[in-house]
C-alpha positions as CSV (number, residue, x, y, z in Angstrom):
1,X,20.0,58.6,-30.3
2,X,21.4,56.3,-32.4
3,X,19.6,52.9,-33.2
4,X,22.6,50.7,-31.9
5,X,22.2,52.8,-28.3
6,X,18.5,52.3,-28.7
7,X,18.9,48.3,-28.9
8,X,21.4,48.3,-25.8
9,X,19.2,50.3,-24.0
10,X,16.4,48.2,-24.3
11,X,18.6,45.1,-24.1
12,X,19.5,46.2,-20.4
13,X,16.0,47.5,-19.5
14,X,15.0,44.1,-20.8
15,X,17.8,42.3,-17.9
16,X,16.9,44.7,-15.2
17,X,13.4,43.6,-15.5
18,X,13.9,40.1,-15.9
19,X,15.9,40.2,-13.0
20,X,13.8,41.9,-10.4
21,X,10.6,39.7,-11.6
22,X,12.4,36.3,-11.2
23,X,13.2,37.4,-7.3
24,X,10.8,35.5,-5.5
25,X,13.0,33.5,-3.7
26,X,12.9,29.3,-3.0
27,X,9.3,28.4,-1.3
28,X,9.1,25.0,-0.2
29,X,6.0,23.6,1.1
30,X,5.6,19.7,2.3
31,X,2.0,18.9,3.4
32,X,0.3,15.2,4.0
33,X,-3.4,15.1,2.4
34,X,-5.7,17.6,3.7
35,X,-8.2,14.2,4.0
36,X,-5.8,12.4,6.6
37,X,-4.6,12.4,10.6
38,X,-1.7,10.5,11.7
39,X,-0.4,8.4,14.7
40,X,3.2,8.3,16.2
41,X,3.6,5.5,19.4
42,X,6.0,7.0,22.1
43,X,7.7,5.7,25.0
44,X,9.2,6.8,27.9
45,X,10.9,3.8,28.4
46,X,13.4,2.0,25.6
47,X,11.8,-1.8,26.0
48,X,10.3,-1.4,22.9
49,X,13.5,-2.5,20.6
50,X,11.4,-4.4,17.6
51,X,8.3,-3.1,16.3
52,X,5.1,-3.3,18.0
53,X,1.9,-4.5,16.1
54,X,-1.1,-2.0,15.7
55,X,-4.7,-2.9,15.0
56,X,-6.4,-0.1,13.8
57,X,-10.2,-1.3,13.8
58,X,-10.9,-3.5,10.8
59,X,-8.4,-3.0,8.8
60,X,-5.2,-5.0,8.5
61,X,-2.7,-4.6,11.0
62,X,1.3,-2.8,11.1
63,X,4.3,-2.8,12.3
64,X,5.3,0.6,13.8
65,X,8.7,1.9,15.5
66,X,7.9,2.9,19.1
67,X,10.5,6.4,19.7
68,X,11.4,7.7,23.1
69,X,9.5,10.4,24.1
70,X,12.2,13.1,24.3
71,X,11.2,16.7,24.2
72,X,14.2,17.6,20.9
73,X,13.7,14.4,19.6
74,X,14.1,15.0,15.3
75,X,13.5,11.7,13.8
76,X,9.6,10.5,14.1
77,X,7.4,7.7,12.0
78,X,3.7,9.0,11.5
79,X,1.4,6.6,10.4
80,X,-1.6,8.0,7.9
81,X,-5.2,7.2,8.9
82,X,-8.5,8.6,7.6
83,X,-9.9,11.0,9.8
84,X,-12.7,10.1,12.8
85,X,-13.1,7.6,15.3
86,X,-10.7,5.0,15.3
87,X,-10.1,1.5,17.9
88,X,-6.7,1.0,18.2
89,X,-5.0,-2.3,19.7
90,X,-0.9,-2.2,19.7
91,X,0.4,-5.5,21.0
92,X,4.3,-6.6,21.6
93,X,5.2,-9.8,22.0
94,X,1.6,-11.0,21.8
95,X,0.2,-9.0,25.1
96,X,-2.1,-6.2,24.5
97,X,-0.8,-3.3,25.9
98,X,-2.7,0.1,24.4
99,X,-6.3,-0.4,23.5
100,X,-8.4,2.5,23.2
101,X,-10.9,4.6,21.0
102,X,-8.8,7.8,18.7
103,X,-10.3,10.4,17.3
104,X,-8.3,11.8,14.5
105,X,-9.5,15.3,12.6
106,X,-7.9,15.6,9.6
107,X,-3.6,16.6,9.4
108,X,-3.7,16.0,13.2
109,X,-1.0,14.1,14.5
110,X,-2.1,12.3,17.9
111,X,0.5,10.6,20.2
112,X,-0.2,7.4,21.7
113,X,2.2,7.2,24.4
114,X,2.7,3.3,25.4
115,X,3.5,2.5,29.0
């Protein structure tokens, strides 16, 4: 075997095995932190067109987007919170209308569904 053969030989092997290790395929992973829970506000009804305000114990309050609660409904806002036991007020238009102890365990997503 000539040494020009030889080189193309182990150029190809070279290729071929470069190839088949770089065939892992596309992984994509999208996580929240392992050390949070999150709230989404539903409704069944559509009178919650602005924002409604949400006191979450002690801590300052948002503004969060209330969605209809539709079984294939895509598009969602979660809203990050530490795990544990947590009071939470939503008013709209200045009347309370959810008050009520949470507890959150860590990426779990809990529903408040608004009347």
């Amino acid at each position: 075997m000539s040494l020009k053969s030889f080189a193309s030989v182990l150029f190809l092997s070279a290729i071929i095995a470069f190839t088949f290790s770089s065939c892992t395929g596309t992984k994509a992973t999208v996580t929240g932190l392992e050390n949070e829970g999150y709230l989404e506000f539903t409704s069944s009804t559509t009178r919650y067109s602005e924002r409604v305000e949400v006191f979450v114990g002690d801590r300052e309050p948002f503004y969060a987007l209330v969605f209809r609660d539709k079984p294939n409904r895509i598009r969602t806002e979660k809203y990050a919170l530490p795990p544990g036991n947590h009071k939470v007020l939503v008013r709209y238009n200045g009347v309370d209308i959810y008050q009520q102890t949470v507890f959150l365990s860590a990426q779990e997503t809990r529903k408040i569904e608004l009347p």
